[in-house]
C-alpha positions in Angstrom: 61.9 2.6 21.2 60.8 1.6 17.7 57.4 3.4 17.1 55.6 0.0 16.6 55.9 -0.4 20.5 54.2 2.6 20.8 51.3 2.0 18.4 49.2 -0.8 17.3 51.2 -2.0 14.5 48.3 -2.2 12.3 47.2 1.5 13.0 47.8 2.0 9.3 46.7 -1.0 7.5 45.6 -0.4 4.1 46.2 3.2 3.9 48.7 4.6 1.5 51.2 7.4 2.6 52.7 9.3 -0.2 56.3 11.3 1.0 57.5 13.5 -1.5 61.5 13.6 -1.3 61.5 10.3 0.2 64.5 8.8 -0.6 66.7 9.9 2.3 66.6 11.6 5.8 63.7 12.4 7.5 61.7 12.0 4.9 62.6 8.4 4.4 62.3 8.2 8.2 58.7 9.2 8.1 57.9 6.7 5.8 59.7 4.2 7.8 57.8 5.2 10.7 54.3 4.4 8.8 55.6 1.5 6.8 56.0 0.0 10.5 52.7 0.7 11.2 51.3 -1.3 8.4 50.8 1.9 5.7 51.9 1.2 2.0 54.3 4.0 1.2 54.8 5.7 -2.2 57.7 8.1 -2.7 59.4 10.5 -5.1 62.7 12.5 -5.1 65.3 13.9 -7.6 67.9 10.9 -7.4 66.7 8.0 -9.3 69.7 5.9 -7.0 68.9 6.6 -3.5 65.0 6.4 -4.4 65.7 2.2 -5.4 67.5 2.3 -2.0 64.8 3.6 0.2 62.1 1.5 -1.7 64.1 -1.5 -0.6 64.2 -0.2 2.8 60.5 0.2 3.1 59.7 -3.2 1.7 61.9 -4.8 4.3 60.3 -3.3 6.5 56.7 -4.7 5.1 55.2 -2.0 3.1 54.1 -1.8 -0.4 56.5 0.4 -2.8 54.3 0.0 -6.1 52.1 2.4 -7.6 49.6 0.5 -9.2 49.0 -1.4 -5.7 48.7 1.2 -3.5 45.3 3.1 -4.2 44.6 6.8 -3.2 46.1 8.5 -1.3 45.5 9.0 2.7 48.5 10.8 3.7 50.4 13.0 1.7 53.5 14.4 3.4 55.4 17.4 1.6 58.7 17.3 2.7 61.1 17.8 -0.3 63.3 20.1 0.3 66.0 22.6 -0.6 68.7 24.6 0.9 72.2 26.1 0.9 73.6 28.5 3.3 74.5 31.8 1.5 74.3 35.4 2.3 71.6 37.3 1.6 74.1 40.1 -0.1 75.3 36.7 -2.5 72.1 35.2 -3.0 71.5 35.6 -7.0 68.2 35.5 -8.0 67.5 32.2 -9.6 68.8 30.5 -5.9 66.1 31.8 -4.0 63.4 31.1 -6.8 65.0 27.6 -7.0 64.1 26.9 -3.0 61.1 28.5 -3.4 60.1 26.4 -6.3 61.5 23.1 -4.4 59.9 24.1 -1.3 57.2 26.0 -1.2 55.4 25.7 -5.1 56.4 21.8 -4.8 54.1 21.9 -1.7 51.2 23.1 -3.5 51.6 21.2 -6.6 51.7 17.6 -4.5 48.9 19.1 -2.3 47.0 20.2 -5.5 47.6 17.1 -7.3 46.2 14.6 -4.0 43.4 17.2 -3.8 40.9 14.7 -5.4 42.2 11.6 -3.8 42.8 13.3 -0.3 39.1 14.4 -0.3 38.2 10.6 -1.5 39.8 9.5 1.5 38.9 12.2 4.1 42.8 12.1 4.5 45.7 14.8 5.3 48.8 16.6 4.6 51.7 16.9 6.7 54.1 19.9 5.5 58.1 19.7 6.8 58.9 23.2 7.8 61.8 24.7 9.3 62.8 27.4 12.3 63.4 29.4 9.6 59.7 29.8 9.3 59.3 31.8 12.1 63.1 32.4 13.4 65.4 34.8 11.4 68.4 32.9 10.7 71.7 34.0 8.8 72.0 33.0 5.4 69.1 31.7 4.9 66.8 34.3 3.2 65.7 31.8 1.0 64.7 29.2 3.1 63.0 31.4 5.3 60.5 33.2 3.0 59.9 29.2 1.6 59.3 27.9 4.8 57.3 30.5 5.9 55.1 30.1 3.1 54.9 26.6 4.0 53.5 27.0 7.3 51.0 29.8 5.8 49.7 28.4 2.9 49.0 24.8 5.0 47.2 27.4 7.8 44.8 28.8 4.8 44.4 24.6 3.3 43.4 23.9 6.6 40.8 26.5 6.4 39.5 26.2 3.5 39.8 22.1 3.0 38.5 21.2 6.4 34.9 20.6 4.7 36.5 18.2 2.6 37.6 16.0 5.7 41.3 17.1 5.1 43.4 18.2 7.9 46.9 20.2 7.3 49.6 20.7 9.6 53.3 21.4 9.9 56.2 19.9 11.1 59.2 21.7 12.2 62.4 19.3 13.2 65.2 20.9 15.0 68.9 19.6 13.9 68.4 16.4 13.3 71.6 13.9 13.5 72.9 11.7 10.7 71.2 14.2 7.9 72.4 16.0 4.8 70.5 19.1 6.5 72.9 18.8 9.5 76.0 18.3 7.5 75.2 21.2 5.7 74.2 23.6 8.1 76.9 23.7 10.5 78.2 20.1 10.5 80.2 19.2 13.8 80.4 22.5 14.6 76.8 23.0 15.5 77.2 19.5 17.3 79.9 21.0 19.4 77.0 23.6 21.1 74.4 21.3 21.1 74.1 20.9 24.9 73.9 24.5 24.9 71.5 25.5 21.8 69.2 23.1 22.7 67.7 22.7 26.0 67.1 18.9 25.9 70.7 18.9 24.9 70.9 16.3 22.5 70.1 16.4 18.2 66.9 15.1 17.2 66.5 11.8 15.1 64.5 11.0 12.3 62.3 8.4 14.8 61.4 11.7 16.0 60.3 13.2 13.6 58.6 10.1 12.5 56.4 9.8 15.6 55.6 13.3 15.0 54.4 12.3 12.0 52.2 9.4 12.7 50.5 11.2 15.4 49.4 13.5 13.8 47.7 11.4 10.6 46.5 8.6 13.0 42.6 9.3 14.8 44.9 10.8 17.9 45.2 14.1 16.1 41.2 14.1 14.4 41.0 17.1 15.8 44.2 18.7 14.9 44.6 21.0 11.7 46.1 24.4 11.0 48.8 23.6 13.7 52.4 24.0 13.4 53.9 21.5 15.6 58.0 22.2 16.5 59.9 19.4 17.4 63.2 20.5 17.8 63.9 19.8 21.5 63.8 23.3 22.6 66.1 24.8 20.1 64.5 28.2 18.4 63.5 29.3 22.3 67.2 30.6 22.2 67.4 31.8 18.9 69.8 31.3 16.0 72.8 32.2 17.2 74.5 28.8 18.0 73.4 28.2 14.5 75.2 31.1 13.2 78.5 30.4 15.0 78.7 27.0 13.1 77.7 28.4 10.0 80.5 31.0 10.3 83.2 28.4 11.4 82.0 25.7 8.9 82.7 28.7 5.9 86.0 30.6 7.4 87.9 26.7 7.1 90.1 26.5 3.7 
């Protein structure tokens, strides 16, 4: 069901949504989900090609996609991302400073930057965390000690921006079908477990994570800050070990 049957479809009219790594996945999914809900999105991301692509996406589906039209910002989500599965033993040091960089220090420059405008607005920030956060998963060091910097340093925004009007919270997706993360991480071979690695036995999509989303920026959540909220159908509750059976398939192939 299409998140504009769920919500007024103006619940977001005249507020501009700002998604950092926007062009693709659940990112672009998020701003889908607020586009449809009558925000004007703004995005950024590495790749200059799939960012045209997801701007054309959003407009179709009504929103704004140009800076000089869309104002300050209300919601700023911080969801670009890095990751590559590796062991720890391999990991040199320049990888894990360059997830920590994408991940972590990109989610207190954006949040630093919208500081001004965020306060302007009385608006908030939603950070895209990971299991990883608070699950220790193999090969991913990296993304771990990111993530779980993510999830802290929203915790002490929330504390210390709340007299500002600004509310921070987290987002953690579980596997999420039709991503890169997916692909990466396990591929087919993590879809092959999924009715047993996650209790609701099915992937997640990125409507999901796009409800999440707009919940918790729309006056539903006024209330809500400092919280990490998982959506990942169930899936750390049993650990990491389904993930780490696909990861070790996905790398023992030739």
């Amino acid at each position: 069901m299409d998140v504009a049957e769920l919500l007024p479809k103006q619940l977001f009219k005249g507020k501009t949504v700002f998604v950092t790594g926007g062009g693709s996945g659940i990112n672009l999914g998020i701003g889908q989900a607020f586009a449809a809900l009558g925000a004007n999105i703004a995005i950024c991301g590495r790749t200059r090609e799939r960012l045209d692509g997801a701007a054309a996406e959003l407009r179709a589906a009504g929103a704004r996609v140009v800076r000089d039209e869309l104002g300050p910002v209300d919601v700023l989500v911080c969801g670009a991302a890095g990751n590559f599965p590796i062991p720890a033993e391999k990991l040199s040091p320049n990888g894990f400073k360059s997830v920590v960089d994408i991940d972590l220090l990109g989610s207190f420059n954006a949040s630093r930057a919208a500081f001004e405008q965020l306060s302007s607005t009385r608006g908030c920030i939603i950070f895209i965390s990971a299991g990883m956060s608070f699950v220790p998963y193999p090969y991913q060091a990296h993304v771990g000690a990111a993530k779980a910097g993510i999830d802290n340093l929203m915790k002490n925004l929330a504390l210390e921006w709340g007299k500002y009007g600004i509310r921070s919270n987290s987002i953690v997706p579980g596997p999420i079908e039709g991503t890169e993360g997916v692909r990466r991480l396990g591929g087919e071979n993590y879809a092959a477990l999924r009715t047993k690695s996650i209790p609701l036995g099915r992937f997640g999509t990125v409507d999901d994570i796009g409800r999440a989303a707009v919940f918790l920026a729309s006056p539903l959540a006024s209330y809500v800050t400092g919280t990490v909220l998982v959506v990942d159908g169930g899936q750390n509750l049993a650990g990491s070990a389904a993930f780490a059976g696909a990861i070790e398939a996905m790398q023992q192939r030739p």
